[in-house]
N, C-alpha and C positions, 0 to 999 in steps of 0.2 A: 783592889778597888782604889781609885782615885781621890785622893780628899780635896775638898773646897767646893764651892757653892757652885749649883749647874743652874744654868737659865734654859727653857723649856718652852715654848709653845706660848713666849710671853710673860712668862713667870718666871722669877729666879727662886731655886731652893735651895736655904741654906746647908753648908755641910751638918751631918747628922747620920752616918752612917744608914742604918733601916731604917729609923724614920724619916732620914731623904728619900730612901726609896720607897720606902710607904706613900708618902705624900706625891711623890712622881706619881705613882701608878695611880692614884685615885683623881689627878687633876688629866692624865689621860683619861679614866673610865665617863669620864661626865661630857668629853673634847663633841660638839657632829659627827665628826668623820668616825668615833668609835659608833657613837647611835646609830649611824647610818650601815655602819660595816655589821655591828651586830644583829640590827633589823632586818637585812636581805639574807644573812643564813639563814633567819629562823624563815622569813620568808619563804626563802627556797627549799625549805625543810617538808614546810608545807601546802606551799600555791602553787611547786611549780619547778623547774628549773631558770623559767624566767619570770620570777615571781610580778605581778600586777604592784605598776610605782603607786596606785595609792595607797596598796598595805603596807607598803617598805617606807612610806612617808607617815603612814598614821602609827606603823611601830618605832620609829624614828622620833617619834613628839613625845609618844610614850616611857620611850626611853630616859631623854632630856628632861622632859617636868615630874619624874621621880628620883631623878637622882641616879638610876641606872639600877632601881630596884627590877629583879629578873620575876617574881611571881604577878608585878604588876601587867609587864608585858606580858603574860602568858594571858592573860585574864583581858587583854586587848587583842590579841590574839586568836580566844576561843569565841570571843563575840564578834567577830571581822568574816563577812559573809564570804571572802575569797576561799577559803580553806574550807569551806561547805560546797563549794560549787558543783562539785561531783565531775564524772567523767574521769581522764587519764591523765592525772594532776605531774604524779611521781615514777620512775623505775623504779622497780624497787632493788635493794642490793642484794649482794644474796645473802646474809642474813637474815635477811625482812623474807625475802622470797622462802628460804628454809623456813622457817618459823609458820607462811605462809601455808606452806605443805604439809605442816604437822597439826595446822589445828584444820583446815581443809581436810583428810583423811584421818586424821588419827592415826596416822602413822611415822614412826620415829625415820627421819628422812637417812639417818647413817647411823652405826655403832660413834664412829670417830668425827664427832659433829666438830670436831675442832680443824680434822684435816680435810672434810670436804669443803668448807668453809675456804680453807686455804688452798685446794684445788680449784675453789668459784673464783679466787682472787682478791679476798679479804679474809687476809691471815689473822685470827684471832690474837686483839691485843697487840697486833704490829702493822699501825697505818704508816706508810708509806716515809711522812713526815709529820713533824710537831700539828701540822693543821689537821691532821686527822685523815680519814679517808673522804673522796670524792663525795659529792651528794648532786653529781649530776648523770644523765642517762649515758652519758657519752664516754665515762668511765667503766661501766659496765654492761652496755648493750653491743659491744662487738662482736664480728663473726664468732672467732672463738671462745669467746664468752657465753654465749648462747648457743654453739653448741654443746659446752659443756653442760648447760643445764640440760638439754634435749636428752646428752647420754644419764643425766642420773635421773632426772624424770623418767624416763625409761623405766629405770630401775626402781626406783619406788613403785614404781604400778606391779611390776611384777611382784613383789612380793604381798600386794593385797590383794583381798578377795575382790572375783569382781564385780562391779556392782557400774550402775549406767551412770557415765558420764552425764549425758542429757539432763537428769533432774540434778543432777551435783551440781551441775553450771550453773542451774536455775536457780537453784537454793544459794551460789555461794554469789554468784555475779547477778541476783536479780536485772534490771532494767540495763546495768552495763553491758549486758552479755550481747554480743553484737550477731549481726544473721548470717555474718562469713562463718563466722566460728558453731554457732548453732547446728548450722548446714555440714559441717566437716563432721561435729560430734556425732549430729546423725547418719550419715555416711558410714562411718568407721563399723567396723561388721566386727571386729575383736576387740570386746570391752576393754580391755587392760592397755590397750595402744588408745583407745579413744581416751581415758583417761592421762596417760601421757600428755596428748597433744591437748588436754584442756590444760595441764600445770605449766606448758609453755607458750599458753593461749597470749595473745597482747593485751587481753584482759585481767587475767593473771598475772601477769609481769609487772603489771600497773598497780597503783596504788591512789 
């Protein structure tokens, strides 16, 4: 480490070993551009991939007049009508989509829920880099990617009883459930394949 005083963003801080660096990090945590940068993940977390600029402005305020306290934002957050809006907000990754299939069915989607994970392309506990994994569709909605869920949906069906897709849609995707996809479930004449093509539904996928 370097000794002697650093000037920052306007501000000089004296040398002080960790409490220079303490004092850094907390005169960044409070800066716009952190409010702004941490409002449009959480944003995009939950409105969207291209989250609507007046949530990422009203999380953005939220930020700044507490101080960069995190439970307040969530609490601006949960009462901000974008993240309610309903429809096909999110992809989901596949974590979310596993987890998705397991309380959908009751069924354990793999013995090795750690290596099919990392057959989906999020390796448990090893994102990519420091930012963590993708939180957008275009990370994991490619060709290959979605096949790959096609072959283990697959498999998940085979090993439950069958039971009709049709009312499962109903029940799991009420009013989202769309009349392409309806029309297919009812089509499908071998239960265990129609319940496949509901867990790889684009209503399924979404979130």
């Amino acid at each position: 480490m370097e000794i002697g005083a650093r000037r920052l963003l306007g501000r000089t801080f004296a040398e002080g070993g960790r409490e220079q660096a303490e004092a850094v990090l907390d005169h960044l945590a409070v800066q716009p551009d952190t409010a702004r940068h941490v409002a449009t993940k959480l944003a995009r977390h939950f409105a969207g991939d291209e989250p609507p600029p007046a949530l990422v402005e009203r999380l953005a305020q939220t930020f700044l007049a507490s101080g960069g306290d995190l439970p307040t934002l969530y609490a601006t957050l949960v009462r901000s009508p974008e993240p309610w809006a309903g429809g096909r907000l999110k992809f989901k990754t596949p974590w979310e989509w596993l987890v998705s299939i397991g309380r959908a069915t009751a069924a354990d989607p793999a013995q090795d829920l750690a290596a099919v994970t990392s057959q989906l392309g999020q390796t448990a506990w090893e994102p990519p880099s420091p930012a963590g994994f993708d939180d957008i569709a275009g990370a994991w909605s490619g060709p290959d990617a979605l096949l790959r869920r096609v072959k283990l949906a697959e498999s998940v069906a085979k090993t439950l009883p069958a039971r009709g897709a049709v009312p499962l849609a109903a029940d799991l995707l009420g009013p989202t459930l769309g009349a392409a996809t309806d029309r297919v479930l009812r089509e499908t004449a071998d239960g265990r394949v129609a319940l496949a093509l509901l867990l790889v539904s684009p209503e399924f996928l979404y979130r």
